[in-house]
Structures are given as structure tokens and as C-alpha cells.
N, C-alpha and C positions, 0 to 999 in steps of 0.2 A: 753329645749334642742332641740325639735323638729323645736321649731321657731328658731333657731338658723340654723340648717343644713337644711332645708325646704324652707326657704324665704329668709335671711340673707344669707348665705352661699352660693345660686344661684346668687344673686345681685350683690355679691361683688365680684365673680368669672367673671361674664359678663361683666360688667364694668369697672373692671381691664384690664381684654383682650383686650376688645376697645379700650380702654382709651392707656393703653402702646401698643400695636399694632402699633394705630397711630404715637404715640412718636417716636418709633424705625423706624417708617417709614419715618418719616422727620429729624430726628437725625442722623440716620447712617442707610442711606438705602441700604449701601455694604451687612449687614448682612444680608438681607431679602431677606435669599435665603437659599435652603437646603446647601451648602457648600459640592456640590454633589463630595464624593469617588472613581466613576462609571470606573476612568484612575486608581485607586491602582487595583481593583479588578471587570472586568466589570462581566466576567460567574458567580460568587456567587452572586453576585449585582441583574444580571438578574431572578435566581430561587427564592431569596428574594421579592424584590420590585416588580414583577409584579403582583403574585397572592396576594403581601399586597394591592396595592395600588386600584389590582378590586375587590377583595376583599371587602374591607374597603369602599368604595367608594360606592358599594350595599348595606352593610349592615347598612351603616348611613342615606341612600335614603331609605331603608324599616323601619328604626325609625322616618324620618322627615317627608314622606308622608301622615301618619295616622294621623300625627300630624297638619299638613297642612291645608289635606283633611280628615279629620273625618268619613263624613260623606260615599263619597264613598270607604272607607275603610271599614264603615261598612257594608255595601252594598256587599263588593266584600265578606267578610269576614262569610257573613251570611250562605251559603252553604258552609256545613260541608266534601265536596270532594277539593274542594277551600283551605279551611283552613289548611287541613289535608297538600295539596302537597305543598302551601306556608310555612307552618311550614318546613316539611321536604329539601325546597331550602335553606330557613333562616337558617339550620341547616350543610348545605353541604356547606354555602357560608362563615359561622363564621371558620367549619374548613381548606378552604383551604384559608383563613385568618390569622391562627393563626399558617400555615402551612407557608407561607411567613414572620411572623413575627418573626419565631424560627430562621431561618435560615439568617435572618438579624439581630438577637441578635447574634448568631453563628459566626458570619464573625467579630465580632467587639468582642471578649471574650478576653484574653491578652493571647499573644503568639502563639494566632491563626490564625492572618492576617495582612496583613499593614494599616486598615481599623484602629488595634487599636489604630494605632499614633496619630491618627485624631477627636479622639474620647474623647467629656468631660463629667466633670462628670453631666450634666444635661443630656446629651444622653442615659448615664445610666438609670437617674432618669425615663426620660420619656418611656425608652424602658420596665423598670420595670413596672410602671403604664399603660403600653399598654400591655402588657401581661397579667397583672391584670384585666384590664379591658375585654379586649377578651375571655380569661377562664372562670371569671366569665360570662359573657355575653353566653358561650356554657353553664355554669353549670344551669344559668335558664332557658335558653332551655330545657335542658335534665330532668330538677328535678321540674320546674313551668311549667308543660306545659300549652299549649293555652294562650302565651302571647303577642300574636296578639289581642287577644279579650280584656282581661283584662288591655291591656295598652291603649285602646281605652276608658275603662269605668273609670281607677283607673289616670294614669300618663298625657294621657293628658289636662282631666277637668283643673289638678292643674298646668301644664305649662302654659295654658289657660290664667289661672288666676293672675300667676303671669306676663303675659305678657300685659294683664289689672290693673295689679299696685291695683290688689283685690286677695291677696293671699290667696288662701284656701286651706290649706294641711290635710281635713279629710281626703283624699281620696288614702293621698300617705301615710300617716301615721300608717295605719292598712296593710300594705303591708308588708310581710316577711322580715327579716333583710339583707338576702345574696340579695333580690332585690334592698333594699335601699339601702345596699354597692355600690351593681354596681350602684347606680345613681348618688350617691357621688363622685366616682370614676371618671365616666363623668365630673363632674362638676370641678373636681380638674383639670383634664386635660387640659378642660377650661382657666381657672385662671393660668396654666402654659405657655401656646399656646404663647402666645407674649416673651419669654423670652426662647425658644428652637427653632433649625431649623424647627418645626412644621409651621411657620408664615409663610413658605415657599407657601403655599397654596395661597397664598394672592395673590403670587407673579407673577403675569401673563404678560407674554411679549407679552403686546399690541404694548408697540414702535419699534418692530421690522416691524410692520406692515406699518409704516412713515419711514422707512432706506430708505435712495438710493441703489441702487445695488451695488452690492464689485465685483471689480474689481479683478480676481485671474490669476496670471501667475505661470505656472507651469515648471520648469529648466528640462532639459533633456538633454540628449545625444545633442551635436549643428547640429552632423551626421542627427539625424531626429525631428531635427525643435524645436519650445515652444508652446507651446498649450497653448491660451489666452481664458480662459473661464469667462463669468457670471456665479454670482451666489448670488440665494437670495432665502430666506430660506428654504436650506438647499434643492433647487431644482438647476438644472445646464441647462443653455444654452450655444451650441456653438457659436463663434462669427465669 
């Protein structure tokens, strides 16, 4: 079983994602976009998504630099005044994470916003798994402590390894069970990523940076004139 959810179970999770990522990406690349809300509801949109998204955004940058960079992770990690107030960031940065994330489950609940029109059942799924994911993610904060250190000795060797196609899972294997959950959890979210607005990440508007200028006229009163302005992205010159 362990080989199962340890080595199998990461592979097929990454290479799915890839693999159909790309597919949706040259197939119908209209989807490959969050299918932004932001016109039904912008105020609850804003107290949601901002603290998720920098939230979120740190706390997968404090999982993937150690991972990275190992070594001066361990480095930085070795003074025990270091550790202490990185722990305590990593702890303040999950809750105003999970503090963005309620409040964008909230706006999308049924009967409680035009948000829910919009809303499928994979948004659900993945809003559940992101919750899941986050709570837990606080709960081994709060109950394993010093898992700055121990994810240096125990989780990274074996992503290491399996990123060397030399899977070695003693390392993740003698690790508590609510910590394998949460890694599981990752991993699924993974293997879902190409198949929910999460692909949206992907989705970066380089080609706006090739546009011509847009030409924008704006109708007014004829009493005091049209105002013909440029405009390109999202900045305005007079003309």
C-alpha cells in the first residue's frame, strides 16, 4: 500500500496534470481561465481572493524553497531564534489563508450569492479539498511542531528521489498519519489541477504585451466635445 500512495500515486498524479493540462491547452483553450465572478460580486470577491491568493502564494514558496534549496534552508533554519519566528510567519500566513478561503466558500454556498449560479460541482470538489488541505496544513503546524526541520530531513530526500526516477519512501513512510494525509491531499489536488479553474494559473497574458493600442472613444454630451483616448494595458494616454 505504501508503494501504492508513495511512488505510484505521485506519478500518476504529475503526469496526468501535465499530460491533460497540455491537452485542454490546445483543445479548448477558451477554458484556460479562472472564468472570473469578480462583475456578480466584486466587495466579497475582494476580502476572499486577496488574502487567498498571497496567502497561498507564500505558503507554497515556504514549501518549494527548502525543497529547491535544501541546503540553505538548512542553513537559515539552524538558529533556533530563525526557526522559532519563521514557524510562527508560516503559522500567521496559513491563517490569513484559510481566512480568504472561507470567505470564498461563503460567497458561493446556495442562496447566498449570484456567485452560486456559476458555480460547478468540481468547484465544490476542489473548494472542499482546499479547505482540507489548508486546515490540515494549520493542524501540523499547531500539533507537529518544527516542520521546517523535519521536512528537510524526512519529505524532501523522498521527492528528491522520486524526482530521480530512484524512489525511496523510508523516509516518508514512518511519518505520522494526519501528515501523510496532508501530502496525499497535495497530491490529489495535483491530478485534479488540469480539469478545474485551478489551470488558470497557467494562464498568463504574455500576448497582450504584442497588442497594438485600442483605440477608445468616449460619447458625451456634443455641448462639451468626445474625448479620444489611448489605451493599452490598462494605462491611458491623451491624444
Amino acid at each position: 500500500m505504501d508503494t501504492i500512495l508513495f511512488i505510484a500515486f505521485p506519478y500518476i498524479a504529475v503526469i496526468l496534470a501535465v499530460g491533460f493540462g497540455i491537452y485542454r491547452n490546445v483543445v479548448n483553450r477558451f477554458t484556460y481561465s479562472s472564468l472570473s465572478s469578480q462583475l456578480l460580486e466584486n466587495r466579497q470577491l475582494f476580502w476572499g481572493s486577496v488574502p487567498w491568493h498571497y496567502g497561498i502564494t507564500l505558503v507554497l514558496l515556504a514549501h518549494l524553497l527548502p525543497w529547491i534549496i535544501p541546503g540553505a534552508a538548512r542553513y537559515i533554519l539552524s538558529d533556533p531564534l530563525r526557526l522559532v519566528v519563521l514557524e510562527l510567519i508560516g503559522l500567521a500566513l496559513s491563517l490569513f489563508t484559510a481566512f480568504g478561503l472561507i470567505v470564498l466558500i461563503i460567497r458561493r454556498l446556495p442562496g447566498n450569492s449570484r456567485a452560486h449560479a456559476v458555480t460547478t460541482w468540481m468547484d465544490g470538489v476542489i473548494l472542499f479539498l482546499l479547505a482540507v488541505q489548508t486546515f490540515s496544513g494549520i493542524g501540523v503546524a499547531l500539533f507537529d511542531r518544527w516542520g521546517s526541520l523535519w521536512f528537510l530531513s524526512s519529505i524532501v530526500p523522498w521527492l528528491w528521489s522520486l524526482v530521480r526516477l530512484q524512489p525511496d519512501i523510508a523516509s516518508v513512510v514512518v511519518l505520522p498519519a494526519f501528515i501523510q494525509f496532508h501530502i496525499l491531499t497535495g497530491f490529489l489536488l495535483i491530478l485534479l489541477f488540469p480539469f478545474s479553474r485551478l489551470i488558470h494559473i497557467f494562464a498568463i497574458p504574455l500576448g497582450y504585451l504584442r497588442r497594438p493600442y485600442q483605440v477608445v472613444i468616449w460619447y458625451r454630451d456634443p455641448r462639451q466635445g468626445a474625448s479620444q483616448m489611448t489605451v493599452r494595458l490598462g494605462t491611458t494616454k491623451d491624444r
